[in-house]
N, C-alpha and C positions, 0 to 999 in steps of 0.2 A: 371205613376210614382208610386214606393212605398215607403208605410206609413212604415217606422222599428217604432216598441212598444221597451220598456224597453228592453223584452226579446229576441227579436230580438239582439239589441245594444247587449246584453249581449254575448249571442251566438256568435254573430260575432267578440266581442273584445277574446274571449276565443281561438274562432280558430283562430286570425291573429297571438297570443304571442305563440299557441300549435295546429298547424296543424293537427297533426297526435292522438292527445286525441278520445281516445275511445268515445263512444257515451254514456257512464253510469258512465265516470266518468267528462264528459262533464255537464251535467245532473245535479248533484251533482254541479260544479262550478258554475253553472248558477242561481244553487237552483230551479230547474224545476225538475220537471216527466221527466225519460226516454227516452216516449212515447210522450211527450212536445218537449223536444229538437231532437228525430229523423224527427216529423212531422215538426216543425221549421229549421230545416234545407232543407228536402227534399220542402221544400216549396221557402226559398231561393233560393234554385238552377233550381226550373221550374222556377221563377219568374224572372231569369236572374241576380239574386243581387251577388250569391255566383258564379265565374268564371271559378275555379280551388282554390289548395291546395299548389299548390307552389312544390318542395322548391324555397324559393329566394335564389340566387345567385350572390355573390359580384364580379363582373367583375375585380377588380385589384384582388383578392385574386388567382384569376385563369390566371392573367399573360397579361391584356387587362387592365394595368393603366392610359393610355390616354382616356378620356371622350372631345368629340369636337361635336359640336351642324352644321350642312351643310346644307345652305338654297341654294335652287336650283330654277333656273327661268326656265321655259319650255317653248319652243315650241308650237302654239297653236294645238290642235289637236293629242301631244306625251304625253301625261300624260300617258296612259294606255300602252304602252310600255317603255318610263324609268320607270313605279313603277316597269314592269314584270322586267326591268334590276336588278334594284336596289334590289330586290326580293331574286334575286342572290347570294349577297354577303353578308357573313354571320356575318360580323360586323354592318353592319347597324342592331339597335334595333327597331329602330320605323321611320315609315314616317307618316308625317301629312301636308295633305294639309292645309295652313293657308292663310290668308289675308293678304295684305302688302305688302313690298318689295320683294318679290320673290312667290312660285307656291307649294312649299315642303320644310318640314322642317324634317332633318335626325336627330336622334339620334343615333350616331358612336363611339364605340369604337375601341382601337388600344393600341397593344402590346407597341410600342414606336413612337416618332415621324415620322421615317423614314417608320415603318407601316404606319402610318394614311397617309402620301403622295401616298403609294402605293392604298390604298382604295379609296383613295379622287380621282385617277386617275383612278382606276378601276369605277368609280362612274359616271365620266365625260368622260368615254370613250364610252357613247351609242348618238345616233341622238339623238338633240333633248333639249339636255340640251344648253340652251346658256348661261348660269352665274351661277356660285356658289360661296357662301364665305364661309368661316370656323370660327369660336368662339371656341377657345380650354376652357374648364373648370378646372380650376386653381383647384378648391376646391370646393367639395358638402357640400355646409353648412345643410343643413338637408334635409331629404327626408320624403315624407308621400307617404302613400298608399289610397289607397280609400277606405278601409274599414275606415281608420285611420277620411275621411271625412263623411264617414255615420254614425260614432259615435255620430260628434255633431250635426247633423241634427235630 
């Protein structure tokens, strides 16, 4: 696990709001050396903390305003072939295997409702899958990032 110092937190609150900030006027925000904030970051990034640069991108601003959460039960022994299915389709954002009522949980977006039936069919049309339910997401009351969580740590 790593320790983030002040200047760490600082560094990394600077590129979550300014991604694309030079690295001398980075520097200058953070109130560090240059040479402080290149080796502070190149340090981040072998230690695995810093991922990518983004950009973020708003799924309804680009025409994908359905947000619906697809818990999936498997098959024992198909997990490694529905994820290769599910791999596939390019609305599904995220799988995570979790605990509980079911085996996977999708994060899907969709153009409109009559999309997401078409996904949720494309989804459940490999062996393997024997149950799925759907939660459509009414409203994202707020969002963090995980920078946004190594701030207060």
């Amino acid at each position: 696990m790593w320790k983030l110092d002040d200047v760490d937190k600082r560094v990394l609150a600077i590129l979550r709001d300014r991604p694309r900030v030079p690295v001398a006027q980075l520097a200058r925000l953070a109130s560090v050396a240059r040479g402080t904030a290149q080796a502070r970051i190149d340090r981040l990034e072998k230690q695995g903390v810093i991922t990518g640069y983004g950009p973020d991108v708003d799924a309804a601003a680009i025409g994908f305003g359905v947000l619906a959460f697809v818990t999936l039960e498997i098959a024992q022994g198909r997990d490694q072939a529905v994820v290769e299915h599910l791999e596939e389709i390019p609305e599904i954002l995220e799988v995570h295997a979790v605990t509980g009522p079911g085996d996977l949980l999708c994060r899907v977006v969709a153009r409109s409702n009559r999309h997401l039936d078409e996904v949720l069919q494309a989804m459940v049309s490999t062996p393997g899958i024997t149950r799925s339910s759907t939660q459509l997401a009414l409203q994202t009351r707020f969002g963090r990032s995980v920078v946004d969580l190594a701030l207060v740590r």
